[in-house]
C-alpha positions in Angstrom: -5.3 -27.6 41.8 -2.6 -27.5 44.5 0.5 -25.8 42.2 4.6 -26.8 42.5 6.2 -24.6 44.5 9.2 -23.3 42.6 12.3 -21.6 44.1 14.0 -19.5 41.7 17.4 -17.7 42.9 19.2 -15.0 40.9 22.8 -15.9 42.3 24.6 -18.6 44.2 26.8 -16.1 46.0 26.0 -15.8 48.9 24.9 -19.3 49.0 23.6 -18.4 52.4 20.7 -16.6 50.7 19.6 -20.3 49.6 19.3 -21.8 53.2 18.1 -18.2 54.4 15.1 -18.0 51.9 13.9 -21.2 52.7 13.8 -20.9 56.0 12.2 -17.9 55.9 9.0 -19.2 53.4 9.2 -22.2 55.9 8.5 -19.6 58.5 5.1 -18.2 56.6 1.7 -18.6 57.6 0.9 -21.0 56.2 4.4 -22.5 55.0 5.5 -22.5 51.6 8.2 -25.6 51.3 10.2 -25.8 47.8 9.2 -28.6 45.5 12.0 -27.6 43.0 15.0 -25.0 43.3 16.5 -23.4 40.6 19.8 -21.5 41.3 21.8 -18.9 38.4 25.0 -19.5 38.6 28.6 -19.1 37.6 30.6 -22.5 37.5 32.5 -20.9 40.4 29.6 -20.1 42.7 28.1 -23.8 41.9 31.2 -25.3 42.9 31.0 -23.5 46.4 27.1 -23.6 47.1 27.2 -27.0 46.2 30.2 -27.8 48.6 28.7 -26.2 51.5 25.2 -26.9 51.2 25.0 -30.3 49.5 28.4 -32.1 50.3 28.6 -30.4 53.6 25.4 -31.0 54.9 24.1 -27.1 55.7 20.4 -27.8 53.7 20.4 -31.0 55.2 20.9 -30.0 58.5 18.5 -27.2 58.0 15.5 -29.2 57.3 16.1 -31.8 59.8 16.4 -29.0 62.3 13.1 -27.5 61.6 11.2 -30.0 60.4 11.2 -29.3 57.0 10.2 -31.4 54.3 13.3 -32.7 52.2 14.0 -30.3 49.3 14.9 -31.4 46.0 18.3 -29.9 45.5 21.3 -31.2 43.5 23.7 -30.4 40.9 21.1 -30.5 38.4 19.2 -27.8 40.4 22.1 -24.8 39.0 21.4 -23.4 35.8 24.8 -22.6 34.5 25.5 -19.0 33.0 27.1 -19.1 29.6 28.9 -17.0 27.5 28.0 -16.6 23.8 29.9 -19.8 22.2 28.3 -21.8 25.5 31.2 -22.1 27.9 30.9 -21.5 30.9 31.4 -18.0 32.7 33.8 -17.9 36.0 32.0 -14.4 36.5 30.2 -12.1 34.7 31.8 -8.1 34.1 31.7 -7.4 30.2 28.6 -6.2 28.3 28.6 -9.7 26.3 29.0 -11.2 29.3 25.7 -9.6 30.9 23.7 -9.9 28.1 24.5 -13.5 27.5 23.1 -14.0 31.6 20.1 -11.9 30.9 19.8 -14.4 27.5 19.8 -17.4 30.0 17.1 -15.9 32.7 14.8 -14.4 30.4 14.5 -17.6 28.6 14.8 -19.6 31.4 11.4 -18.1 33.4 9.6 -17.7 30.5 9.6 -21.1 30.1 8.8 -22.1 33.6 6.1 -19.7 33.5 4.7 -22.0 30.8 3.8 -24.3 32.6 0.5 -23.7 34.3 0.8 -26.4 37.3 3.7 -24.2 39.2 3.9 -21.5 41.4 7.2 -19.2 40.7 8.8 -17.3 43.8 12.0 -15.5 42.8 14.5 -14.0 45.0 16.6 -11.2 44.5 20.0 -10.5 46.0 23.8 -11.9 45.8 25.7 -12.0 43.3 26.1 -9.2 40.2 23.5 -6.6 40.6 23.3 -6.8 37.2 21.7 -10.4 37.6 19.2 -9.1 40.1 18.3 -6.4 37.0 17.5 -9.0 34.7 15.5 -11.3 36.8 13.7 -8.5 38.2 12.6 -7.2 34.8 12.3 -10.5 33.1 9.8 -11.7 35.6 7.5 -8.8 35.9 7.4 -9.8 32.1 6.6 -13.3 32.5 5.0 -13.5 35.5 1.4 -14.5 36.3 -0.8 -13.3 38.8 -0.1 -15.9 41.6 3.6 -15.8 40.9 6.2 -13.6 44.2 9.2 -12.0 44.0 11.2 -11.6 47.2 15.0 -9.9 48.3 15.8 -12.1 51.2 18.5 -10.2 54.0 19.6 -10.3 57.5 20.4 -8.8 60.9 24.0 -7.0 60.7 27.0 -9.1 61.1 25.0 -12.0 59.5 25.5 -11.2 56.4 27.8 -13.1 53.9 29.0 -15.1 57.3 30.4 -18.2 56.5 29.7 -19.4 60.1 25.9 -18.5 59.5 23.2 -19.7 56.8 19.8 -20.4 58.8 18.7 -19.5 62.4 19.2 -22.5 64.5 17.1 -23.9 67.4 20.0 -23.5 69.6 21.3 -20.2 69.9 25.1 -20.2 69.8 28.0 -17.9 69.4 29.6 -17.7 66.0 33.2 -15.4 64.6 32.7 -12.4 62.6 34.7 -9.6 61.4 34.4 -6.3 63.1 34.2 -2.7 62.0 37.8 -2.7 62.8 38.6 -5.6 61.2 39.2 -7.7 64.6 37.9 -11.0 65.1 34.7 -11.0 66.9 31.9 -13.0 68.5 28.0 -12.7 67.5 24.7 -14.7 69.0 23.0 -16.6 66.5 19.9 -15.3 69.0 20.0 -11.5 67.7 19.9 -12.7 64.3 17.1 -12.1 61.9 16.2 -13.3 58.6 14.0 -10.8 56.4 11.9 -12.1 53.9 10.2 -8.7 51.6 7.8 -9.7 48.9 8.6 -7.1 46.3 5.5 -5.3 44.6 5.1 -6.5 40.9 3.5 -5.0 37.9 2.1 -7.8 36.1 2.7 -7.1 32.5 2.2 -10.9 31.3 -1.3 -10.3 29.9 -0.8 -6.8 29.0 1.9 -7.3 26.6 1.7 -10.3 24.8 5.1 -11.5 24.4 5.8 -14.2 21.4 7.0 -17.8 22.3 10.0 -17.5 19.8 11.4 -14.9 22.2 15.0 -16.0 22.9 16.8 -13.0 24.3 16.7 -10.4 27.1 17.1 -7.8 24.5 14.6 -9.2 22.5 11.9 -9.2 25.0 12.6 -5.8 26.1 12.5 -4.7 22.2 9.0 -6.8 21.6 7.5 -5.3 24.8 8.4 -1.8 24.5 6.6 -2.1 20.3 3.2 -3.9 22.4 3.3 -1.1 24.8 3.5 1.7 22.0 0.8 0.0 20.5 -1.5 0.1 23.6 -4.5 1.9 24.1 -4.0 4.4 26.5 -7.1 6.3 27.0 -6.2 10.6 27.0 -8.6 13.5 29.2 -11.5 14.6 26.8 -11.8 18.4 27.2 -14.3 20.4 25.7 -14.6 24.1 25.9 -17.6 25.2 24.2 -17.2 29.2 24.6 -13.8 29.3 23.0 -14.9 26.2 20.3 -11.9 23.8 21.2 -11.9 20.1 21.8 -8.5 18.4 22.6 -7.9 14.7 23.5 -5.1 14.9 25.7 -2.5 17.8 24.3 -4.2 16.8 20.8 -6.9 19.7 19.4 -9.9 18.3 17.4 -11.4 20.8 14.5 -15.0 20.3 14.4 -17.6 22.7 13.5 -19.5 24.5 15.9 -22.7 22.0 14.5 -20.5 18.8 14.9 -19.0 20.4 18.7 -22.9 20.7 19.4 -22.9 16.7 18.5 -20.1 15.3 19.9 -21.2 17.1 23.5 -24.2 15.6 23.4 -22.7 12.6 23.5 -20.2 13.4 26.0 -23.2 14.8 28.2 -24.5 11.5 27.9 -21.8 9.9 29.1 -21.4 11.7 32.1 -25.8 12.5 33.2 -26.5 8.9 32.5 -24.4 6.5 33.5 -26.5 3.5 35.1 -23.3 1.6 36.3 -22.2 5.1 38.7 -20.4 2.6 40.7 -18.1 0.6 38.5 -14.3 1.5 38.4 -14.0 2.9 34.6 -16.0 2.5 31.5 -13.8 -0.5 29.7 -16.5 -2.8 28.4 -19.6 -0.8 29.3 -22.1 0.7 26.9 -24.7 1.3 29.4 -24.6 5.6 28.1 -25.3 4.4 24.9 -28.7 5.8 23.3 -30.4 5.4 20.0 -30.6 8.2 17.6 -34.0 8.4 17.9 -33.8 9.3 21.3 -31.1 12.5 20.7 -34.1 13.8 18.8 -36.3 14.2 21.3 -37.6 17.8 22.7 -35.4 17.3 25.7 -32.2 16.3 23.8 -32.8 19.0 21.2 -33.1 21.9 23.9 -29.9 20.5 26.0 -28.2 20.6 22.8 -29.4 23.7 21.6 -28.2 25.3 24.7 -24.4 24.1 23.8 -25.0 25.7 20.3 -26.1 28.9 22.6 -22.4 28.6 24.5 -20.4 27.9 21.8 -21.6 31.4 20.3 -21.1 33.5 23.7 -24.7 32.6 24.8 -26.2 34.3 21.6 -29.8 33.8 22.3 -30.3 34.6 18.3 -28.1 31.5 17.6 -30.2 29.1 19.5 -33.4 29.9 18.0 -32.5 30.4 14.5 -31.2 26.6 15.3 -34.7 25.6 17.0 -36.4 27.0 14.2 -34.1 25.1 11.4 -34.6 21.6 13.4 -38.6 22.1 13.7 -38.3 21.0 10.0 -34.8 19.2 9.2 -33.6 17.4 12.3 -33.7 13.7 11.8 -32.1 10.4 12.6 -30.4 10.4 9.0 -29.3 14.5 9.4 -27.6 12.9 13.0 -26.1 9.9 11.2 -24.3 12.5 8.9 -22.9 14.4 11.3 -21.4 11.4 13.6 -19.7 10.4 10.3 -18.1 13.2 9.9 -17.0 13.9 13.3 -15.0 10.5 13.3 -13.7 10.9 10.2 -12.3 14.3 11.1 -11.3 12.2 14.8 -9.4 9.5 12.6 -7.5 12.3 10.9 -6.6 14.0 13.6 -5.6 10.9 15.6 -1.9 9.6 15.1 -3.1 6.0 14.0 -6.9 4.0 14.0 -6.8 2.3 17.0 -6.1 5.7 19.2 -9.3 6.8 17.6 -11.2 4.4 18.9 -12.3 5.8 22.4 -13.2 9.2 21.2 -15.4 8.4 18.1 -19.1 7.7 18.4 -19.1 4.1 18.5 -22.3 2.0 17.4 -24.0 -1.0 18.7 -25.9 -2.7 15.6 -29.2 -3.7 16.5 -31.8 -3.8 13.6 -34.1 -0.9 14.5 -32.3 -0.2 17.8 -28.6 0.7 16.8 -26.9 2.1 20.0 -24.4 5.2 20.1 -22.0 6.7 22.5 -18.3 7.2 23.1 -15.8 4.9 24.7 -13.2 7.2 26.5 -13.5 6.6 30.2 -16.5 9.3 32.0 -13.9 10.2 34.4 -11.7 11.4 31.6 -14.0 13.5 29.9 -13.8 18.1 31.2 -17.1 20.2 29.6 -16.7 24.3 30.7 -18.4 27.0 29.3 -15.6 29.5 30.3 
């Protein structure tokens, strides 16, 4: 599917940065030409970008000169700031008048990132820094995967030059103001025109964000409660001699029996992984083993040896265990003990879905029910010491 190429700018002042921009994406490999343009703007910024680049012929001019293909740019292309009550702002400096921008933009690319045919490329720069703020966070919160953002400048001098908004085919001398203040002459030749694709976290699909979302505020508000709400997955550490298991900063009280257990299963985790290779665990339940298997001769002696450490390697411990198990350890004596190992998890844990990656999960299978733990393998610490 070939996508619309949208041009999204954050300000109209400079409306150099306009002409500049495109230019520079016209410069790519390959080229990326503007199907639409959208421009934030104050009623006075409009006025002048559309006076110098429509009415005076700069985009125009710009296209002809390097072959470009005509961009779609008009009056209609500005989306116009408003205050509160809806008029019109002449520039934006109060809090109300800020937030109301941020309103507009956040809205604004949300909805353009609705629409799954387009491609968005936003550019930073000009105007209010404030305006760059929003847009910049806004679209980290909207964006998709294939979306850019950019911040468009240029060679010293250049800058904010009313003489200069693209690099022509023809170098030429144009006025500028020196350090002094005196009226000097620059080559269009030592100009440059940087084009830097900002990195982007994507947070589109990580934090769900409601349709009905109508303000900057709001969003901010609404993706700040998903993020709270996310799992994030905390170190597993396990030190058997002095009997303490914390998830992250947060200590577990099992007994010594249900410690014994819960590294088994964490042993697991780490000896058998069949998928070695695969960045993280999310998904996989290749550790996973049946019950039946943790009863085996080899299962019981690893995890009678932990029993040993968690007693200061008290050989008497371990075989008073071996003994014991000879007669009572069974699938249903392991079922138990997993059940009360997440409960005690769930109580510790601040809510149920933080719980998740450190209880021993099961796979239902009739006859063949699966266990194992969640957290990531390169999470989980075992010492003795």
């Amino acid at each position: 599917m070939n996508l619309r190429e949208v041009f999204v700018f954050a300000s109209a002042t400079p409306p150099q940065l306009i002409t500049e921009a495109i230019q520079a994406m016209a410069f790519l490999d390959p080229p990326v030409y503007p199907d639409d343009i959208y421009v934030f703007s104050t009623e006075t910024a409009k006025r002048r970008a559309v006076s110098r680049l429509i009415e005076g012929g700069v985009l125009a001019s710009l296209c002809a000169e390097w072959d470009i293909p005509t961009v779609s740019f008009s009056e209609e292309s500005f989306i116009l700031l408003t205050d509160n009550s809806g008029e019109s702002l002449d520039d934006i400096v109060t809090l109300e008048e800020s937030e109301s921008a941020g309103d507009r933009i956040s809205v604004f690319l949300s909805e353009l990132a609705a629409i799954p045919s387009t491609r968005l490329h936003c550019f930073l720069g000009g105007g209010r820094q404030t305006l760059t703020f929003y847009m910049g966070t806004a679209f980290q919160l909207v964006a998709r995967q294939w979306d850019r953002m950019y911040h468009v400048s240029v060679s010293r001098g250049f800058e904010r030059n009313d003489s200069f908004f693209y690099k022509p085919k023809q170098d030429m001398d144009i006025p500028t103001d020196g350090a002094d203040g005196s009226r000097q002459f620059i080559n269009t030749g030592n100009a440059r025109i940087f084009l830097n694709e900002l990195p982007l976290i994507y947070l589109r699909d990580k934090i769900p964000l409601s349709r009905q979302t109508s303000s900057f505020r709001s969003m901010i508000s609404e993706g700040q409660r998903e993020l709270e709400k996310a799992h994030v997955v905390m170190p597993v550490s396990l030190n058997l001699s002095e009997r303490m298991l914390f998830f992250g900063n947060i200590k577990v009280v099992l007994t010594p029996l249900q410690l014994m257990v819960y590294s088994a299963f964490l042993r697991n985790k780490l000896d058998r992984c069949s998928h070695d290779k695969r960045d993280g665990c999310k998904g996989c339940s290749g550790c996973f083993i049946t019950l039946v298997e943790l009863t085996s001769s080899e299962a019981v002696d690893a995890m009678s040896r932990d029993y040993q450490a968690l007693y200061g390697d008290d050989h008497y411990k371990k075989d008073i265990l071996m003994e014991k198990w000879e007669r009572n350890l069974d699938v249903e004596y392991l079922r138990q003990q997993i059940s009360k190992i997440n409960g005690a998890i769930r109580k510790t844990m601040p809510d149920e879905s933080s719980a998740i990656a450190y209880q021993i999960s099961a796979i239902r299978q009739y006859g063949r029910s699966r266990y194992g733990i969640r957290a990531d393998r390169s999470k989980i610490r075992i010492s003795n010491r």
